[in-house]
CHARMM internal coordinates of N, CA and C (Angstrom, degrees):
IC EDIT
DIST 1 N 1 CA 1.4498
DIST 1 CA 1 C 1.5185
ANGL 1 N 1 CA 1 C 111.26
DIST 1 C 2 N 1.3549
ANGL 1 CA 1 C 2 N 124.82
DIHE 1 N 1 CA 1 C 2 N -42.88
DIST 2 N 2 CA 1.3090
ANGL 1 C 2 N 2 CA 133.13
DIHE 1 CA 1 C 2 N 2 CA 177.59
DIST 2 CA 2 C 2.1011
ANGL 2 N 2 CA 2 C 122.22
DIHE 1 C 2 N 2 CA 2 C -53.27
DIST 2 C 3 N 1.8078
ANGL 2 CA 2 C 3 N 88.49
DIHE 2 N 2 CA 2 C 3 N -19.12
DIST 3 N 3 CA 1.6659
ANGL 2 C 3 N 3 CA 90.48
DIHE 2 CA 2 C 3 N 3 CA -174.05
DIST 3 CA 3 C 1.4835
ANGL 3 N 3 CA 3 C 99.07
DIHE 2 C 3 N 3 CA 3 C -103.31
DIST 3 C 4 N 1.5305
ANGL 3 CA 3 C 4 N 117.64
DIHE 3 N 3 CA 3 C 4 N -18.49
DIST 4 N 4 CA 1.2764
ANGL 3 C 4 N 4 CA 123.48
DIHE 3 CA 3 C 4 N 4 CA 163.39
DIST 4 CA 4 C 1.4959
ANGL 4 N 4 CA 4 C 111.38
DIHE 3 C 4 N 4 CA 4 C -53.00
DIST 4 C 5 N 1.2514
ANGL 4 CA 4 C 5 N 116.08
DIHE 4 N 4 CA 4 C 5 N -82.77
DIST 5 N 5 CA 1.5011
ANGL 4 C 5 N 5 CA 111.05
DIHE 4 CA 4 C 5 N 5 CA 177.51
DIST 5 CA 5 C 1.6130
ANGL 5 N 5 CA 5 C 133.02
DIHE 4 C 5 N 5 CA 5 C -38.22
DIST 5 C 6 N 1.1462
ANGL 5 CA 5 C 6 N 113.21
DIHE 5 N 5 CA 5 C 6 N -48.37
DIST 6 N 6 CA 1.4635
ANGL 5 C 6 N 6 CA 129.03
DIHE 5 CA 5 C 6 N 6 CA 158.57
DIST 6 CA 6 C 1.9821
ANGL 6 N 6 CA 6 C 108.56
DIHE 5 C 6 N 6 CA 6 C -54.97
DIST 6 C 7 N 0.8173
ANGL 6 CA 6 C 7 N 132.15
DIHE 6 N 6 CA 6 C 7 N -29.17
DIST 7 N 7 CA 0.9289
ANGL 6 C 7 N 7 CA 131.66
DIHE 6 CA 6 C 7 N 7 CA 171.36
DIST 7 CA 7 C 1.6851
ANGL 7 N 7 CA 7 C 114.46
DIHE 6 C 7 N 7 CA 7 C -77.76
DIST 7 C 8 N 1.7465
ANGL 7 CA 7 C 8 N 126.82
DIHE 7 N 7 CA 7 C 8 N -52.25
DIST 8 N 8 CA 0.8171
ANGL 7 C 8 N 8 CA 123.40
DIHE 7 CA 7 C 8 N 8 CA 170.62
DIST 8 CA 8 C 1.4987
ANGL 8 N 8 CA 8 C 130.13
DIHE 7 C 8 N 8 CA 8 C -84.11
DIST 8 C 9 N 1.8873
ANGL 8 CA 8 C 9 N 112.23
DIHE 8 N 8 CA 8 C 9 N 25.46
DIST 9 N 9 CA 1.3269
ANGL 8 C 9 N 9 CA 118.49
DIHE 8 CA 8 C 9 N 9 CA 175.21
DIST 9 CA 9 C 1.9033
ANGL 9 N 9 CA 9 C 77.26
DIHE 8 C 9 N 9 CA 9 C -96.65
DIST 9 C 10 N 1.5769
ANGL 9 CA 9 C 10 N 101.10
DIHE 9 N 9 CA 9 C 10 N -62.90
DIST 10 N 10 CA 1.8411
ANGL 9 C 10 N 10 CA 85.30
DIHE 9 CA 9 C 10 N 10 CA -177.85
DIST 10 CA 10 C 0.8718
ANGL 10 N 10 CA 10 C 142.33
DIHE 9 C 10 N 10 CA 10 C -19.99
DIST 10 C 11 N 1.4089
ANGL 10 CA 10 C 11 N 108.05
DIHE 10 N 10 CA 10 C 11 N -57.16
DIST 11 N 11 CA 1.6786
ANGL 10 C 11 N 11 CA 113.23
DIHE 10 CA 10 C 11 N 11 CA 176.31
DIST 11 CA 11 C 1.2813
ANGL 11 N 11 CA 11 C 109.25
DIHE 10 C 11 N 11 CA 11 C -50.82
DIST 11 C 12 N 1.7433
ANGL 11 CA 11 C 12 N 102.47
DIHE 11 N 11 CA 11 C 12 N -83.17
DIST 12 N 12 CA 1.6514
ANGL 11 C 12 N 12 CA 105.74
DIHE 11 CA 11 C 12 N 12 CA 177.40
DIST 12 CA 12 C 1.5997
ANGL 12 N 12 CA 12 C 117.16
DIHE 11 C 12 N 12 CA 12 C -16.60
DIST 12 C 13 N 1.3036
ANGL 12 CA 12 C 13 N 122.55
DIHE 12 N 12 CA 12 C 13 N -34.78
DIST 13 N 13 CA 1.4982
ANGL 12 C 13 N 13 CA 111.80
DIHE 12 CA 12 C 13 N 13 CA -151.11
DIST 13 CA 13 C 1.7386
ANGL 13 N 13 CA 13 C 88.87
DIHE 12 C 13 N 13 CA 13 C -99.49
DIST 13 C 14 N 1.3176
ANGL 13 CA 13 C 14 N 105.31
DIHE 13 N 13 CA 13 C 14 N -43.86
DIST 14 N 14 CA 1.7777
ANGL 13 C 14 N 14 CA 108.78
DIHE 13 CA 13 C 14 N 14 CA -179.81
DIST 14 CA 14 C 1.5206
ANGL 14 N 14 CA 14 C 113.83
DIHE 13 C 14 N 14 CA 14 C -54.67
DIST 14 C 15 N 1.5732
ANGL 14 CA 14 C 15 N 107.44
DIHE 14 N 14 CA 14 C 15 N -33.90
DIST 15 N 15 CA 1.3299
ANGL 14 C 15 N 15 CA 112.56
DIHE 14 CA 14 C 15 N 15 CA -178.12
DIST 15 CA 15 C 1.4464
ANGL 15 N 15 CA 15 C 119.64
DIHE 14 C 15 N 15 CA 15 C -87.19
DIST 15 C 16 N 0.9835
ANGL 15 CA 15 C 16 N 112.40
DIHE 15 N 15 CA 15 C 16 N -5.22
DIST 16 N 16 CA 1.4285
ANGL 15 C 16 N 16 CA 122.97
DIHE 15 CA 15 C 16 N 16 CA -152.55
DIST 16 CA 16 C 1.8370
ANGL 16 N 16 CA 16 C 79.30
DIHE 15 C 16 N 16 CA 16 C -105.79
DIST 16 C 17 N 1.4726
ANGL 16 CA 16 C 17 N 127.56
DIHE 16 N 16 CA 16 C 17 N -60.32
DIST 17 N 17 CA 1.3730
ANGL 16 C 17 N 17 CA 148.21
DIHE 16 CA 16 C 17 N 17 CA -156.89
DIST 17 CA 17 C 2.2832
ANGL 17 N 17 CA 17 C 84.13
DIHE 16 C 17 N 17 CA 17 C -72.45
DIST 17 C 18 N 0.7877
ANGL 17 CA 17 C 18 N 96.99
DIHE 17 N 17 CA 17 C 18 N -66.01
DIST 18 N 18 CA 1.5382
ANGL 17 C 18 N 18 CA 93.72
DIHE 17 CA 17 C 18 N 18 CA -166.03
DIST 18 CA 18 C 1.6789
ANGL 18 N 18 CA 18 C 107.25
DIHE 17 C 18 N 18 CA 18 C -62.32
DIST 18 C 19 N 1.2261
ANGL 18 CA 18 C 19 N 102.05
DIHE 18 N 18 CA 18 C 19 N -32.44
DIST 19 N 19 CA 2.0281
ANGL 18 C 19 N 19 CA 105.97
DIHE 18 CA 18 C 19 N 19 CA 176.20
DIST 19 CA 19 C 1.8989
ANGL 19 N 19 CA 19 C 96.09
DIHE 18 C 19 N 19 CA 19 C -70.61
DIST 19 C 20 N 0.9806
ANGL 19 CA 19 C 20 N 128.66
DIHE 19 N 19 CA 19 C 20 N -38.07
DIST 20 N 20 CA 1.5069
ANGL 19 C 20 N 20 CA 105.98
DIHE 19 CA 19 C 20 N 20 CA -164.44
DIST 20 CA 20 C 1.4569
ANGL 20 N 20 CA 20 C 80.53
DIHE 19 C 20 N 20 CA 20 C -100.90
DIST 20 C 21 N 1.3956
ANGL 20 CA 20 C 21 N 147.69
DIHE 20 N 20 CA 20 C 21 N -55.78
DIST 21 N 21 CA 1.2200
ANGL 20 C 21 N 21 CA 113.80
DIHE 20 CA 20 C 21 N 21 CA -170.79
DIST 21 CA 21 C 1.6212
ANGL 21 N 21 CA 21 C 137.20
DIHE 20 C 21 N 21 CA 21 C -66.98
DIST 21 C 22 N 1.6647
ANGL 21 CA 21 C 22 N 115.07
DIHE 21 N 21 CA 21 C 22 N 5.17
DIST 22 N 22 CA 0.9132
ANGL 21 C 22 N 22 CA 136.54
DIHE 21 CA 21 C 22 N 22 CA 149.04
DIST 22 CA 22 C 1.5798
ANGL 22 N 22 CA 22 C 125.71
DIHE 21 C 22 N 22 CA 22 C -52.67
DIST 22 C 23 N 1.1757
ANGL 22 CA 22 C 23 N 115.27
DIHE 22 N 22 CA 22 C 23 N -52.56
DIST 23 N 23 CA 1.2356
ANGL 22 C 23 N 23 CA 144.86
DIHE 22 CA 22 C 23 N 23 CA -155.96
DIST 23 CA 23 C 1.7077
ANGL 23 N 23 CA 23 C 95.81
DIHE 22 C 23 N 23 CA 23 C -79.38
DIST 23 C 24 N 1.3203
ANGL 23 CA 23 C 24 N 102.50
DIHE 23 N 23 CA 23 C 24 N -65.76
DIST 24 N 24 CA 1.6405
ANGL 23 C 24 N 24 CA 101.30
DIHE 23 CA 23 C 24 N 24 CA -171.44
DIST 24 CA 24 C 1.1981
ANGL 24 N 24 CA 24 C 96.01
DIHE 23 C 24 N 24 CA 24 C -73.35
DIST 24 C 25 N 1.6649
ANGL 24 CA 24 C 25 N 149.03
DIHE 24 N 24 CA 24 C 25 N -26.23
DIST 25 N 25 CA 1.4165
ANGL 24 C 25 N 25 CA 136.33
DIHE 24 CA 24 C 25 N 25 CA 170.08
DIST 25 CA 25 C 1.3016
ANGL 25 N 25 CA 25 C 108.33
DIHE 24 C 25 N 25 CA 25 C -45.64
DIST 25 C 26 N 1.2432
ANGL 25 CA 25 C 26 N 129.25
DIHE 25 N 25 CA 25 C 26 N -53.86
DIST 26 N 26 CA 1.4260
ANGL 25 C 26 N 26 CA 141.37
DIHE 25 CA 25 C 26 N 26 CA -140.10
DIST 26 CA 26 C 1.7239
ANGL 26 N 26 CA 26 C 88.98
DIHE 25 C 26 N 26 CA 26 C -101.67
DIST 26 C 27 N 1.2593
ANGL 26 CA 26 C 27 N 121.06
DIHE 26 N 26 CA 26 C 27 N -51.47
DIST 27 N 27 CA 1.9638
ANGL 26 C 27 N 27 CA 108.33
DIHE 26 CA 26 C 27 N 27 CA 172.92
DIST 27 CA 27 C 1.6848
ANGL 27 N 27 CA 27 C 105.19
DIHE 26 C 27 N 27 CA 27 C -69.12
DIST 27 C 28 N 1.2920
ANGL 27 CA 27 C 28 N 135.52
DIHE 27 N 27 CA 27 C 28 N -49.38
DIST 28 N 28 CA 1.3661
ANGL 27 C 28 N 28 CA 109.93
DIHE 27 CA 27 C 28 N 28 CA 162.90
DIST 28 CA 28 C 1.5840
ANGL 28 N 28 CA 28 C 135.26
DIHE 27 C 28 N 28 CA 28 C -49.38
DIST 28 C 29 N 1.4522
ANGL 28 CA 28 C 29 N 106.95
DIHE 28 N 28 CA 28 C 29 N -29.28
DIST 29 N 29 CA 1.6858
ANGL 28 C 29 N 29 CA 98.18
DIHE 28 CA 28 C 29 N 29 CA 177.56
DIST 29 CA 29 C 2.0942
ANGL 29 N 29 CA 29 C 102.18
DIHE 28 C 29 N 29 CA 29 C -86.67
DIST 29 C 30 N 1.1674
ANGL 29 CA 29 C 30 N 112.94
DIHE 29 N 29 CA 29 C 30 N -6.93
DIST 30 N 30 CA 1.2554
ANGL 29 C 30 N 30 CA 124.47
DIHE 29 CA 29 C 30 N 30 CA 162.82
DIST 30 CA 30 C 1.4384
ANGL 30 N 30 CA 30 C 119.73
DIHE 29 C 30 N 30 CA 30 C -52.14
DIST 30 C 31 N 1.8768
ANGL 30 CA 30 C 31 N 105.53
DIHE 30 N 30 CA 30 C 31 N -86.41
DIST 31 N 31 CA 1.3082
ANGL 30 C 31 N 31 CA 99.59
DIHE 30 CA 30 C 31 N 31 CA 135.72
DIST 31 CA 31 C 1.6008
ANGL 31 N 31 CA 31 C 155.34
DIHE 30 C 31 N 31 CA 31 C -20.49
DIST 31 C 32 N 1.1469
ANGL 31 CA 31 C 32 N 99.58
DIHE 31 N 31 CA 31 C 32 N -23.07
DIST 32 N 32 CA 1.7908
ANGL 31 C 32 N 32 CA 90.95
DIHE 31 CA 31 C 32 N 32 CA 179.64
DIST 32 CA 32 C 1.6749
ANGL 32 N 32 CA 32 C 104.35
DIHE 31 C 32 N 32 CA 32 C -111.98
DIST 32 C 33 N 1.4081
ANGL 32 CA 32 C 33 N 115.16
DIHE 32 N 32 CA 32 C 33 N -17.19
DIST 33 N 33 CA 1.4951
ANGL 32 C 33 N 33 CA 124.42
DIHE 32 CA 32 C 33 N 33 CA 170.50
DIST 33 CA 33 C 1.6031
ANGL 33 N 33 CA 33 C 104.23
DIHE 32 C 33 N 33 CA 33 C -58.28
DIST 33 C 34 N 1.6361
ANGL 33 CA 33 C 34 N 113.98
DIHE 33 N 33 CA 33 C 34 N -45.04
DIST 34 N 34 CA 1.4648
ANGL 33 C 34 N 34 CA 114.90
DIHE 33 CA 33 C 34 N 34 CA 169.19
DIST 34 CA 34 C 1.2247
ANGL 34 N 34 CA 34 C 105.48
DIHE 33 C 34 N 34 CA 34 C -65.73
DIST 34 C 35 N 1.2319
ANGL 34 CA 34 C 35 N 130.69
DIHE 34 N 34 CA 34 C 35 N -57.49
DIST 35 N 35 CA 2.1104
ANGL 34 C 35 N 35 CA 117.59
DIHE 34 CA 34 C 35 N 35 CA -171.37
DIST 35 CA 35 C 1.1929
ANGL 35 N 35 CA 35 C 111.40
DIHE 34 C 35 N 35 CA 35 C -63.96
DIST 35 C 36 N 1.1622
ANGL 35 CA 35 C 36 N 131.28
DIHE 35 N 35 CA 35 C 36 N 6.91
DIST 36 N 36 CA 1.3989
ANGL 35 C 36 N 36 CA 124.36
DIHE 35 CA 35 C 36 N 36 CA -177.31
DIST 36 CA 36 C 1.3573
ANGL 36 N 36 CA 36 C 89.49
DIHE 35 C 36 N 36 CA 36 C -115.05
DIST 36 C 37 N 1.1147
ANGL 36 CA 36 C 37 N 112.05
DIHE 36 N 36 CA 36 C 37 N -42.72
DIST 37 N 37 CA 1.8480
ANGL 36 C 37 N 37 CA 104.51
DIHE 36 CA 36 C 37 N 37 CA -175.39
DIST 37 CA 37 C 1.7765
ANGL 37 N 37 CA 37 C 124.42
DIHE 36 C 37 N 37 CA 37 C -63.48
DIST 37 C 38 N 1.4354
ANGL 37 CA 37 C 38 N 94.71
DIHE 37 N 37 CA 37 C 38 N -20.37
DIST 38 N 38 CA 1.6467
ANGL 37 C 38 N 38 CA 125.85
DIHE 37 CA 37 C 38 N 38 CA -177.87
DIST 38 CA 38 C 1.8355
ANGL 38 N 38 CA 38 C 100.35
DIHE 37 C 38 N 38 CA 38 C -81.59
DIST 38 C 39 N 1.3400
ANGL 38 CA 38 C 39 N 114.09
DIHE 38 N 38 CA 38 C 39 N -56.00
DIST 39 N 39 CA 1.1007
ANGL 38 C 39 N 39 CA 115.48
DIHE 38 CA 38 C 39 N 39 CA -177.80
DIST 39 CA 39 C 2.3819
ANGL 39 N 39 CA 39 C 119.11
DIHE 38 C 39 N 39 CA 39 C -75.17
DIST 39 C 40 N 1.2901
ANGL 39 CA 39 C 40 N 74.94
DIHE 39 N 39 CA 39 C 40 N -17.62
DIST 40 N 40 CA 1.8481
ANGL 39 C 40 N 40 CA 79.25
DIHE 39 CA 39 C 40 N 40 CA 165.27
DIST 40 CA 40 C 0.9920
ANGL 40 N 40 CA 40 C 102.40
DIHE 39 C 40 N 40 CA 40 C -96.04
DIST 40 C 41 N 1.7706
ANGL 40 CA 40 C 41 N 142.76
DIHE 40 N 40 CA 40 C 41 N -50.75
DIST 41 N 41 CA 1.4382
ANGL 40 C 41 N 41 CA 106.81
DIHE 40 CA 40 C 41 N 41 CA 172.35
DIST 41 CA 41 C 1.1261
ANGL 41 N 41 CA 41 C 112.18
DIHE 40 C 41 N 41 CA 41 C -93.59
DIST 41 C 42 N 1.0326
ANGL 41 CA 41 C 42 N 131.46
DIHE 41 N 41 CA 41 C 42 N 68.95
DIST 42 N 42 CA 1.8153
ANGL 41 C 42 N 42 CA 142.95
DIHE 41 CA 41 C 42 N 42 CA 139.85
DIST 42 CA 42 C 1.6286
ANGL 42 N 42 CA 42 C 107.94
DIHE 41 C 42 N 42 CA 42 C -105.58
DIST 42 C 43 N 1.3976
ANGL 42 CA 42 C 43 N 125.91
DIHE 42 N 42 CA 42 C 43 N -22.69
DIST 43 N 43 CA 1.3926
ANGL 42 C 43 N 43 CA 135.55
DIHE 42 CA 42 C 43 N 43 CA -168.28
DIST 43 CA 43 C 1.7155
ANGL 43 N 43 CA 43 C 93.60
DIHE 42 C 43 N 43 CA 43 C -102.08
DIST 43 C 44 N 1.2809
ANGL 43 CA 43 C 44 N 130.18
DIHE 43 N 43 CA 43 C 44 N 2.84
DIST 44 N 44 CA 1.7138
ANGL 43 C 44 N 44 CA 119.16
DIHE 43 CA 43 C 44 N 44 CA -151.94
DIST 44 CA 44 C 1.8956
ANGL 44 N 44 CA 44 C 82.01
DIHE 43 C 44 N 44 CA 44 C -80.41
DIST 44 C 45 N 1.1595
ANGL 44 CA 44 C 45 N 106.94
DIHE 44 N 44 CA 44 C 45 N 177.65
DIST 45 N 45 CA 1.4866
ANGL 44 C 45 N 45 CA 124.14
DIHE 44 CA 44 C 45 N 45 CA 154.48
DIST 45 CA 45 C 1.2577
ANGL 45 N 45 CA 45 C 97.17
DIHE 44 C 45 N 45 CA 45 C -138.54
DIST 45 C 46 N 1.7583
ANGL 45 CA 45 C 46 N 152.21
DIHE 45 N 45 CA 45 C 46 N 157.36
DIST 46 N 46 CA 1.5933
ANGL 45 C 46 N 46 CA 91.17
DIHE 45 CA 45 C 46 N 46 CA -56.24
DIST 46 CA 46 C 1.2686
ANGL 46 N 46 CA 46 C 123.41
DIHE 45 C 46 N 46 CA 46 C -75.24
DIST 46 C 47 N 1.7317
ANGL 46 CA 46 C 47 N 124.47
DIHE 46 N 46 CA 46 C 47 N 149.20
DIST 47 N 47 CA 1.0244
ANGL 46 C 47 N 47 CA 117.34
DIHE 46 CA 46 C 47 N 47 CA 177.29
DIST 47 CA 47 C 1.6448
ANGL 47 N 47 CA 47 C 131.78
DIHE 46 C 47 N 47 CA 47 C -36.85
DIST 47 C 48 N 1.3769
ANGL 47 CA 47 C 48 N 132.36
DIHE 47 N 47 CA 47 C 48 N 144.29
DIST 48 N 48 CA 1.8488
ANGL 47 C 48 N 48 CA 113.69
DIHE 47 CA 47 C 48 N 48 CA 174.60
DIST 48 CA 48 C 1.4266
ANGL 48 N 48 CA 48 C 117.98
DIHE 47 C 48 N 48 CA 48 C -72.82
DIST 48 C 49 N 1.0743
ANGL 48 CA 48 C 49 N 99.36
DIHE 48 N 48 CA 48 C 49 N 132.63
DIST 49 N 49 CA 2.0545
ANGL 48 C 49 N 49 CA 101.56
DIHE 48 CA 48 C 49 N 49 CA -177.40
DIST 49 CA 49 C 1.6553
ANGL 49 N 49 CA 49 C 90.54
DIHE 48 C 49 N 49 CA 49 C -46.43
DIST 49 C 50 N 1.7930
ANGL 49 CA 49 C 50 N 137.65
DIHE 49 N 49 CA 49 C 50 N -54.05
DIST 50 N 50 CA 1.4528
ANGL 49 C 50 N 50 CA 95.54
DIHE 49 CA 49 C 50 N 50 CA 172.51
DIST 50 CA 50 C 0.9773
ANGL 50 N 50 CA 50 C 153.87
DIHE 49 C 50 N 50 CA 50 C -85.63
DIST 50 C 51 N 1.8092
ANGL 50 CA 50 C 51 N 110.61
DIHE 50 N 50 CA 50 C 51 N 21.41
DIST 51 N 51 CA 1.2590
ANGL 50 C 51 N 51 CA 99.62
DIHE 50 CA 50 C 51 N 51 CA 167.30
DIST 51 CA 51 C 1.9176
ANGL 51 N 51 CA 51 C 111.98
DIHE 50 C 51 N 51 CA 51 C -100.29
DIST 51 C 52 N 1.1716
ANGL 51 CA 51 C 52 N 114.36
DIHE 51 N 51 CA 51 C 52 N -9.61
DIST 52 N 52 CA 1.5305
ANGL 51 C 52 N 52 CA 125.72
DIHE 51 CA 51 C 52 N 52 CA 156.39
DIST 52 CA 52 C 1.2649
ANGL 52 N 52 CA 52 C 115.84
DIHE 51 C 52 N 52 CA 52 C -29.08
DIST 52 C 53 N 1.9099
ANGL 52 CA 52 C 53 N 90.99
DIHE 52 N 52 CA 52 C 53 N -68.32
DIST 53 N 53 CA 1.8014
ANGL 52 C 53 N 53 CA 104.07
DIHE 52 CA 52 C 53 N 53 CA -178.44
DIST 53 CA 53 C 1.5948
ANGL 53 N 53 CA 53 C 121.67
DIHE 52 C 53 N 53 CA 53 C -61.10
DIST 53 C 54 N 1.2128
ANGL 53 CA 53 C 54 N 106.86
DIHE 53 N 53 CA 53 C 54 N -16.60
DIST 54 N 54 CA 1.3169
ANGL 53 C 54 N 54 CA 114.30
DIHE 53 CA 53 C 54 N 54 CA -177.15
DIST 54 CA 54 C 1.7055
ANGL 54 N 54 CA 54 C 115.53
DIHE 53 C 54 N 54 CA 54 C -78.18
DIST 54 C 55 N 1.9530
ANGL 54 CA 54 C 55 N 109.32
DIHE 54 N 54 CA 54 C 55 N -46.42
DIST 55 N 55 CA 0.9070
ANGL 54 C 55 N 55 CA 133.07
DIHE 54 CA 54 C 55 N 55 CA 174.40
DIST 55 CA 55 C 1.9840
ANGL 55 N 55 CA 55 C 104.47
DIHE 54 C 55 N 55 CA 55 C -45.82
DIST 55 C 56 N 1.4318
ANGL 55 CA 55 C 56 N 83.99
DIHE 55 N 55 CA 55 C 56 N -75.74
DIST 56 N 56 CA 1.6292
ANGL 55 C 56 N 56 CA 73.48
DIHE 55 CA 55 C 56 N 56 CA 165.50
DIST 56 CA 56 C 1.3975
ANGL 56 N 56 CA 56 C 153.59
DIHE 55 C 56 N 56 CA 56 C -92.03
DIST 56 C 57 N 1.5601
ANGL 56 CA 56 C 57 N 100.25
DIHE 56 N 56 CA 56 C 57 N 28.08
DIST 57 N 57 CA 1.6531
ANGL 56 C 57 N 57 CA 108.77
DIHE 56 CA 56 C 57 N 57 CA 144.92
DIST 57 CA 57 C 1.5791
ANGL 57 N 57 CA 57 C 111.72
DIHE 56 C 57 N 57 CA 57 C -67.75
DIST 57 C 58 N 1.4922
ANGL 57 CA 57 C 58 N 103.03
DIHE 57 N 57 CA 57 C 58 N -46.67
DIST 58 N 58 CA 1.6188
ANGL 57 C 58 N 58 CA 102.28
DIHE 57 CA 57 C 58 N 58 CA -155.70
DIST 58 CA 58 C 1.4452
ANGL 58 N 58 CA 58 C 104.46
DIHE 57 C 58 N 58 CA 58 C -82.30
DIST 58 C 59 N 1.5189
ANGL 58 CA 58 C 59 N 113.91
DIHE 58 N 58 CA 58 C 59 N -1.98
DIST 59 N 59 CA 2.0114
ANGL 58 C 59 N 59 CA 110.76
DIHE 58 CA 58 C 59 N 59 CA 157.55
DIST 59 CA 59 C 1.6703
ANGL 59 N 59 CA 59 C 110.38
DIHE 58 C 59 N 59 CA 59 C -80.86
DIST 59 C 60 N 1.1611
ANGL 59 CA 59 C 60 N 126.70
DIHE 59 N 59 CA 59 C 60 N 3.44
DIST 60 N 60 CA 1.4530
ANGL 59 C 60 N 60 CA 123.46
DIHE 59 CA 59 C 60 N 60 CA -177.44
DIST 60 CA 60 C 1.4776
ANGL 60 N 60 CA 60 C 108.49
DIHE 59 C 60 N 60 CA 60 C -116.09
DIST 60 C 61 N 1.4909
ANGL 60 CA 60 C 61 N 94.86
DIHE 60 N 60 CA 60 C 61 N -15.56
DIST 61 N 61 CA 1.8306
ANGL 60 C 61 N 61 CA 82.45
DIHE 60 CA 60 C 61 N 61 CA -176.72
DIST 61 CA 61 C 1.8526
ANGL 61 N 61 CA 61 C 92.47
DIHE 60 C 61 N 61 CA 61 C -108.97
DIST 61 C 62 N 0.8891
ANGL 61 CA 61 C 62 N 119.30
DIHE 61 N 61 CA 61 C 62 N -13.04
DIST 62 N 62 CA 1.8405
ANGL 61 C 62 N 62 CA 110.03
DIHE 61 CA 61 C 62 N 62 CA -170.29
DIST 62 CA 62 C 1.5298
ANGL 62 N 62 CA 62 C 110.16
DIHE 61 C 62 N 62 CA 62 C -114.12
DIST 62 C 63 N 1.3251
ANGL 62 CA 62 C 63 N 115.76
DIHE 62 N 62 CA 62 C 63 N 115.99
DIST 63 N 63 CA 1.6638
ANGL 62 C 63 N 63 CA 114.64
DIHE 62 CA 62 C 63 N 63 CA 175.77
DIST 63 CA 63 C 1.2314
ANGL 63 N 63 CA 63 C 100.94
DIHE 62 C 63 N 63 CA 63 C -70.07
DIST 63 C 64 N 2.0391
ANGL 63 CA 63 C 64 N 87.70
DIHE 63 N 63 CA 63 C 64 N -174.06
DIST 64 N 64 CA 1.6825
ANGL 63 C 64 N 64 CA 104.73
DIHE 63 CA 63 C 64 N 64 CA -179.81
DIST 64 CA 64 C 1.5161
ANGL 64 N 64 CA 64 C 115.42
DIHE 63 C 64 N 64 CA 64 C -42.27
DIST 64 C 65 N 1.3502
ANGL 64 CA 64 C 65 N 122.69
DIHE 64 N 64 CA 64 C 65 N -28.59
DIST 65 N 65 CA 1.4297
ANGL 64 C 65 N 65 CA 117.70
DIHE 64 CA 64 C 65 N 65 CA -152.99
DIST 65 CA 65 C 1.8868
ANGL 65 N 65 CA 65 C 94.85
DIHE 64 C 65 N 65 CA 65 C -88.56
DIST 65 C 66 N 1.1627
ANGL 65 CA 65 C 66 N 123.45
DIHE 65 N 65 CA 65 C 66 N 20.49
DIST 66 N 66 CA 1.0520
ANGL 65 C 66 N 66 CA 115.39
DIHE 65 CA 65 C 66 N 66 CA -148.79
DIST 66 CA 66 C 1.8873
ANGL 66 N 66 CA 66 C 128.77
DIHE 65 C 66 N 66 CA 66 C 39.71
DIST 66 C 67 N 0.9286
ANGL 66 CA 66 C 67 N 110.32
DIHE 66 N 66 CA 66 C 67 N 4.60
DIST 67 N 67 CA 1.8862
ANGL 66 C 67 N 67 CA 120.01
DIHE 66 CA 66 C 67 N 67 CA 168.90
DIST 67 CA 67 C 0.9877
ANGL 67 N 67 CA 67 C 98.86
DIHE 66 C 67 N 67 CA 67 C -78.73
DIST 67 C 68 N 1.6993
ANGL 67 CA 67 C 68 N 97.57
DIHE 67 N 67 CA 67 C 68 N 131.71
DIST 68 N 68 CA 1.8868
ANGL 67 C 68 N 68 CA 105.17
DIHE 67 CA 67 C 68 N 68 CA 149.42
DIST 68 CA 68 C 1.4132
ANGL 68 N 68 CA 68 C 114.24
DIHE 67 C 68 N 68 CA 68 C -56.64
DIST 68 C 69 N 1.4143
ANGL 68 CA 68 C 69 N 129.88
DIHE 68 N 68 CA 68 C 69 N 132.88
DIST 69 N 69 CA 1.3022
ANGL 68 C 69 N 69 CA 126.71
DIHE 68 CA 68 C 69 N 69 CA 170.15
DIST 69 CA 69 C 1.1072
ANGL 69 N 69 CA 69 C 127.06
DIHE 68 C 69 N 69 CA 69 C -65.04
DIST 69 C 70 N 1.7974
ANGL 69 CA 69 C 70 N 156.34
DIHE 69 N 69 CA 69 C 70 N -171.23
DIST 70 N 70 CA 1.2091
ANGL 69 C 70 N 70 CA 133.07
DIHE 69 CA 69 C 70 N 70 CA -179.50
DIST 70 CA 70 C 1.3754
ANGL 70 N 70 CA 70 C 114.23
DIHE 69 C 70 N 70 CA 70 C -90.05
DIST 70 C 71 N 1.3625
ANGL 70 CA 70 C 71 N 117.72
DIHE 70 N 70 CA 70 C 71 N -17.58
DIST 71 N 71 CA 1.4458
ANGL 70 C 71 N 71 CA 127.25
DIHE 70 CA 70 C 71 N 71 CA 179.65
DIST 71 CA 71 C 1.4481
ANGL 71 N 71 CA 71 C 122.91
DIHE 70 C 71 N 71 CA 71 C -93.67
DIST 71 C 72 N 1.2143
ANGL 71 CA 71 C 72 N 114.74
DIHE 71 N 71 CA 71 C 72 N -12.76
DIST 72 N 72 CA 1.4113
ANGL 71 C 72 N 72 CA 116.91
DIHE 71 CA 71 C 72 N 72 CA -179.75
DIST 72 CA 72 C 1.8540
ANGL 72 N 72 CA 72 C 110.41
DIHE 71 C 72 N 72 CA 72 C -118.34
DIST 72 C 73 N 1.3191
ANGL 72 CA 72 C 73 N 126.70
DIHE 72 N 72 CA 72 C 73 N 46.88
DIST 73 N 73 CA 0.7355
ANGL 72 C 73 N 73 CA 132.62
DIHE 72 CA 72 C 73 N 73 CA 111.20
DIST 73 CA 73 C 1.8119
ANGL 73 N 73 CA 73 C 154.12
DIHE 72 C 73 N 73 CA 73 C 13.79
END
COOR INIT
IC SEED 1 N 1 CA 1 C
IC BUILD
């Protein structure tokens, strides 16, 4: 019984350690596939109509202070 238990803290902890460090591996290289994709079309000449459209969402929702305001949301 004693190699049983010790065995099923392992797992749990290996599985538990490899499932979330899986997870944030795979949403950070997620993430950076977008910042790189953001930062090449920010460099394009001519710019892409979606990153234009994007540009000007984020002038309607963010004032001078660069903050979203409370109403525009």
């Amino acid at each position: 019984m004693f190699g049983f238990g010790w065995s099923v803290f392992v797992g749990i902890a290996l599985g538990f350690g490899f499932g979330v460090g899986c997870a944030l591996a795979v949403m950070y290289s997620i993430f950076m596939g977008g910042y790189r994709a953001a930062i090449r079309e920010a460099r394009m000449e001519p710019r892409p109509e979606r990153y234009v459209r994007a540009l000007e969402r984020v002038d309607q929702v963010v004032d001078g202070t660069g903050i979203a305001g409370p109403h525009r949301v």
